[in-house]
C-alpha positions in Angstrom: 76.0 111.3 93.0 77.1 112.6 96.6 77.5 115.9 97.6 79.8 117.9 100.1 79.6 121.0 101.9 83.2 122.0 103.8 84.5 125.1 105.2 87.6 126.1 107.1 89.9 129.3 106.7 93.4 128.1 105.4 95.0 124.5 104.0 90.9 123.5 103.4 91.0 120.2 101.2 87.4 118.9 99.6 86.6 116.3 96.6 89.7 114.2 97.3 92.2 118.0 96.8 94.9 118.8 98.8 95.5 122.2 100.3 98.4 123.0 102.3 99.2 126.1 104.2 102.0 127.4 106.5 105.6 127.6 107.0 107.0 123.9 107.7 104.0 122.3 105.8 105.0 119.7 103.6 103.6 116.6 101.5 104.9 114.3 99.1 102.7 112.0 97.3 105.3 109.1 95.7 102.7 107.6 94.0 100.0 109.3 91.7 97.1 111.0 92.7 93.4 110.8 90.3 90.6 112.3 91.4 87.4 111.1 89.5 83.6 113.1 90.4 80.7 112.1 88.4 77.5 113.7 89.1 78.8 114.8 92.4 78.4 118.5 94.0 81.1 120.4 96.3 80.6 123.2 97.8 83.7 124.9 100.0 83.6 128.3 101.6 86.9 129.7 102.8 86.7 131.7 106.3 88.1 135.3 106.0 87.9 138.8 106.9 90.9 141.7 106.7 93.6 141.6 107.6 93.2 137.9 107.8 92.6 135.5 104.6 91.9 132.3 103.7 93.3 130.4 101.7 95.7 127.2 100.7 92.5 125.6 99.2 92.8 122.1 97.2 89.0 121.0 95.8 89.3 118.9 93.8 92.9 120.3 93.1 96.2 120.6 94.5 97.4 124.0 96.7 99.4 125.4 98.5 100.2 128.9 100.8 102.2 130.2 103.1 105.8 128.6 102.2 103.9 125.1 102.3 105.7 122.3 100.1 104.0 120.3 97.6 105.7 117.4 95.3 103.7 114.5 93.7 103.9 112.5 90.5 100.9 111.9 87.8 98.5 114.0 88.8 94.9 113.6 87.0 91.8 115.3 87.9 88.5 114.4 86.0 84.7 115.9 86.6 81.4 114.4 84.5 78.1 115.9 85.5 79.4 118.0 88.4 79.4 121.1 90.3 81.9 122.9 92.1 81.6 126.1 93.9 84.1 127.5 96.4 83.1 130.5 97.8 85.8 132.7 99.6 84.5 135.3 102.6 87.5 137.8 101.9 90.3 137.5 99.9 91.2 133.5 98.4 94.7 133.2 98.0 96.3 129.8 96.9 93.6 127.5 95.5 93.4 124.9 93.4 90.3 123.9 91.6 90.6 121.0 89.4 93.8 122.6 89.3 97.0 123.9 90.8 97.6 127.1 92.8 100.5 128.6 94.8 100.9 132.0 96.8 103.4 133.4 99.4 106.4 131.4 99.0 104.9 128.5 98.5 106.3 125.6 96.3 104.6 123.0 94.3 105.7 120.3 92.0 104.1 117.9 89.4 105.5 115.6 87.1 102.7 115.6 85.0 99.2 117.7 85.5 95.7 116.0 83.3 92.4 117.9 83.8 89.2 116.6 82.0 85.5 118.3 82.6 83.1 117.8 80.7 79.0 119.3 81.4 80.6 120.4 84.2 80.2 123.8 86.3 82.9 125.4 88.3 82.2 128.7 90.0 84.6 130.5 92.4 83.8 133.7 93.8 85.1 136.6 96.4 82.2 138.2 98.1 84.6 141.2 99.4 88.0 140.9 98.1 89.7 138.9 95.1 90.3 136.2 93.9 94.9 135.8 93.9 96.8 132.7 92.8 94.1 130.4 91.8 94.3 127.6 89.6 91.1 126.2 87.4 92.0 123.6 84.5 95.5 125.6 84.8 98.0 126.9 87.4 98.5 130.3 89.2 101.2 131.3 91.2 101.9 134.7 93.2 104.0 136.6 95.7 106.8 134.7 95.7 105.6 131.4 95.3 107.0 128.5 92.4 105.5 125.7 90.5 107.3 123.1 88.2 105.2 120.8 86.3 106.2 118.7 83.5 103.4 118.3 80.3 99.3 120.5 81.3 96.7 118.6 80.0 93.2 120.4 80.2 89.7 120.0 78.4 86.4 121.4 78.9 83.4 120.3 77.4 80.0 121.6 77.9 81.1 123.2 80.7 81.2 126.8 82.2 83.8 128.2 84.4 83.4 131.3 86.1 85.3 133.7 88.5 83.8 136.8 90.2 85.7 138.7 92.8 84.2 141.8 94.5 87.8 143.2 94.3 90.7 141.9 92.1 91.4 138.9 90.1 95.7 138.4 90.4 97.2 135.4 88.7 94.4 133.3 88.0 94.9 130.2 85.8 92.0 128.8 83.7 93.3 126.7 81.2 96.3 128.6 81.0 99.8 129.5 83.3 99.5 132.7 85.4 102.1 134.1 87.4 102.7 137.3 89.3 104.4 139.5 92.1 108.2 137.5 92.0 106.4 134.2 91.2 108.1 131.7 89.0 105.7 128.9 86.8 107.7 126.3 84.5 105.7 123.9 82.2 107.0 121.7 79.6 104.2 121.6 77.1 101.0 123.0 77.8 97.5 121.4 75.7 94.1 123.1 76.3 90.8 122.8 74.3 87.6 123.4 75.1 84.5 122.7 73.2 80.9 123.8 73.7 82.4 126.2 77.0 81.6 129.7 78.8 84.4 131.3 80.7 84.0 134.4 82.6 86.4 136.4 84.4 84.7 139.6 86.2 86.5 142.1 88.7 83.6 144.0 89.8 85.4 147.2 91.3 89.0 146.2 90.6 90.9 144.7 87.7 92.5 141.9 86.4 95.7 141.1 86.5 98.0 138.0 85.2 95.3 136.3 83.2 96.1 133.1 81.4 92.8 131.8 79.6 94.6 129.6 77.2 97.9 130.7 77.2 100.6 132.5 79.4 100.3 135.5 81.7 103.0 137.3 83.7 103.0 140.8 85.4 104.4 142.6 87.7 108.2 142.6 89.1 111.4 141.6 87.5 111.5 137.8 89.1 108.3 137.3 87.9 108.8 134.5 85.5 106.0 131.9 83.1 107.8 129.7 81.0 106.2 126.7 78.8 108.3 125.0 75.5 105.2 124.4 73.8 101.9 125.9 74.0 98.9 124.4 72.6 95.6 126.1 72.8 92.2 125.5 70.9 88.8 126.7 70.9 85.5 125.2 69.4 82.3 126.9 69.9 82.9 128.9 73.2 82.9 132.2 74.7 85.4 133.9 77.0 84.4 137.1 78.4 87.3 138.8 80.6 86.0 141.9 82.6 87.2 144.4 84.7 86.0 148.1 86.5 89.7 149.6 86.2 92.3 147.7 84.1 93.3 144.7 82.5 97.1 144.1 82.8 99.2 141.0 81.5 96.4 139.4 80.2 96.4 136.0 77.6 93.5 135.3 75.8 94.7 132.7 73.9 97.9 134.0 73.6 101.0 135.2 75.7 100.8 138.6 77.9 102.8 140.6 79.8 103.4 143.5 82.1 105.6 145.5 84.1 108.9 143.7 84.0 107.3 140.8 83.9 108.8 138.1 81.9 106.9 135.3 79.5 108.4 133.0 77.3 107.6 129.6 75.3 108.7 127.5 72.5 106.4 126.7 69.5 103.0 128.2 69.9 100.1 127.1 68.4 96.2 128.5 68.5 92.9 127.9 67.0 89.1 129.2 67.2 86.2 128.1 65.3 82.8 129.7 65.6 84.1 131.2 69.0 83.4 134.4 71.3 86.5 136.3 72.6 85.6 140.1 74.6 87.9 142.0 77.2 86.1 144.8 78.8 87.7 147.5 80.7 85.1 149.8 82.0 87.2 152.3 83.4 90.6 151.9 82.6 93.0 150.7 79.8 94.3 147.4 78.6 98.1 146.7 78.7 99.8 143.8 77.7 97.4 141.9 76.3 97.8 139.0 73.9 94.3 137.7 72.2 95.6 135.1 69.4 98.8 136.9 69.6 101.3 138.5 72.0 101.5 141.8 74.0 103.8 143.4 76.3 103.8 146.2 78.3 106.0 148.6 80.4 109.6 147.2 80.6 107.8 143.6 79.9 110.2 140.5 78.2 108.3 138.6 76.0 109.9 135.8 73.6 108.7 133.1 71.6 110.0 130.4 68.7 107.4 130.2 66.4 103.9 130.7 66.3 100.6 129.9 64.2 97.1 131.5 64.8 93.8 130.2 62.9 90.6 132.3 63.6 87.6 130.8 62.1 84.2 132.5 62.1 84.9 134.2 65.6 84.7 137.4 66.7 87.4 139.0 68.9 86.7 142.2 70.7 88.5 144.6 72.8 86.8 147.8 74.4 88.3 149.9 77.3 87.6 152.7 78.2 91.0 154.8 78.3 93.4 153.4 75.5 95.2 150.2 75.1 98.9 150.0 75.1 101.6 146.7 74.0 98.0 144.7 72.9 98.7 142.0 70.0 95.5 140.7 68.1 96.4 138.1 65.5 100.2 139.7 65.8 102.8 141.4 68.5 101.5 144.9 70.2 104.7 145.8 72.0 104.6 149.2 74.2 107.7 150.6 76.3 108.7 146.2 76.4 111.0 143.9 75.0 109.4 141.7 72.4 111.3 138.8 70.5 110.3 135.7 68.5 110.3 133.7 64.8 107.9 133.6 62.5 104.2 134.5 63.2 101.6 133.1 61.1 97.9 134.4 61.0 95.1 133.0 59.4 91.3 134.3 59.5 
């Protein structure tokens, strides 16, 4: 029932998060850490203008930037009834909102990672740049930076996420693993369901770029490397709507995309829809390596997977660019100019 109002420019921490930022920053948490809101409101705005970002932002989450060091056991985040917004002047880079995010060399590491919303809103925004290594129900790592975690737990109920960025949206996590630019992301098992949710992704003037909405995302750069042995994903009565002016690159929709030398790879996969909404929109580009219920790699991409299943019930899937799409799988494998191996792939509808 209480609400908070912060703002600071880098290693900003809110709602019981942690945010780390800087070379020589380090914190180890030997215990657990669980954060529990219940009909509370946070509101964060990061400090910012070019050439100078903020950043390294933990609300309600776990960050870190800047080569900053982050190790702690359980980790469990849980909203009911509650708002956060975290607003970013400039560019964010490195946060983590109910959820883990890493940029510039940074390291962080979790045995294990639970995140539980339910009629919950979370809304973070990028009035004049993007929105880079951000982490919401999930993890996103770039330039450099590395995150180990052990087993993702995430679950949205009657909830809506959204992310708007004036410019780009790089390696952003929602429910899903995200990695880009030399980062490296390894997860054991990965679980995320969400019932009764809206989750938007918009780049107003730019694009999107190492997307993981329920599944894996990697693009750009040969080290760049997202790893899970089992991926679990489900989706009951929800819409994701992933938008962007220019392109779409390495994005996973459900699924496991990948682009430019990028490298993505996980065990068993599993996914599921039911009476469900899925759209990418590319106003004035193209869509490369995109998987929706499926995988997709693109330009020199690695892909691999053991098996996978994919149930569609009464959903509708839809992808419109405006140029041409190229290594996009739907319910299947879209390879283009990549590297794409797995087992058996099983679609229903």
């Amino acid at each position: 029932g209480s609400t908070v109002t912060v703002r600071g420019r880098r290693g900003l921490s809110a709602g019981g998060g942690i945010g780390a930022s800087g070379l020589g920053s380090s914190l180890s948490i030997r215990g657990s850490l669980s954060v529990f809101l219940s009909g509370a409101v946070i509101n964060a705005t990061v400090d910012g203008e070019s050439p100078w970002h903020g950043g390294g932002a933990g609300i309600a989450g776990v960050s870190a930037q800047s080569g900053a060091i982050l190790n702690a056991s359980v980790t469990r985040f849980f909203a009911a009834n509650s708002t956060v917004r975290v607003g970013a002047a400039h560019n964010l880079l490195g946060a983590g909102v109910l959820g883990v995010g890493a940029h510039a060399s940074a390291h962080v590491s979790l045995h294990n990672l639970t995140v539980n919303i339910v009629n919950s809103s979370v809304v973070v925004s990028a009035a004049s740049g993007g929105n880079v290594a951000v982490g919401v129900l999930g993890l996103g790592v770039n330039a450099q930076a590395s995150a180990a975690i052990g087993n993702v737990t995430a679950s949205a109920a009657a909830s809506h996420l959204q992310f708007d960025a004036a410019g780009d949206n790089f390696a952003v996590g929602v429910l899903g693993i995200a990695g880009t630019i030399g980062s490296r992301a390894a997860v054991e098992a990965v679980r995320a369901v969400a019932v009764d949710t809206n989750l938007r992704v918009a780049a107003a003037t730019g694009r999107c770029n190492a997307i993981a909405a329920f599944g894996l995302a990697a693009s750009q750069e040969g080290t760049t490397t997202v790893t899970a042995s089992k991926v679990t994903a489900a989706a009951v009565n929800t819409t994701v709507a992933l938008s962007a002016a220019t392109n779409n690159t390495g994005i996973a929709c459900l699924g496991i995309g990948a682009f430019d030398r990028a490298h993505a790879a996980a065990g068993a996969i599993t996914l599921y829809a039911e009476a469900s909404s899925l759209s990418i929109l590319t106003a004035a580009g193209s869509g490369h390596g995109v998987g929706i219920f499926g995988m997709g790699a693109n330009s020199d991409a690695l892909l691999s997977a053991a098996d996978a299943s994919a149930s569609v019930i009464r959903s509708t899937i839809t992808a419109n660019v405006r140029d041409h799409l190229a290594g996009v799988g739907v319910l299947g494998a879209g390879t283009w100019r990549a590297n794409t191996s797995m087992g058996v792939f099983t679609a229903e509808t």
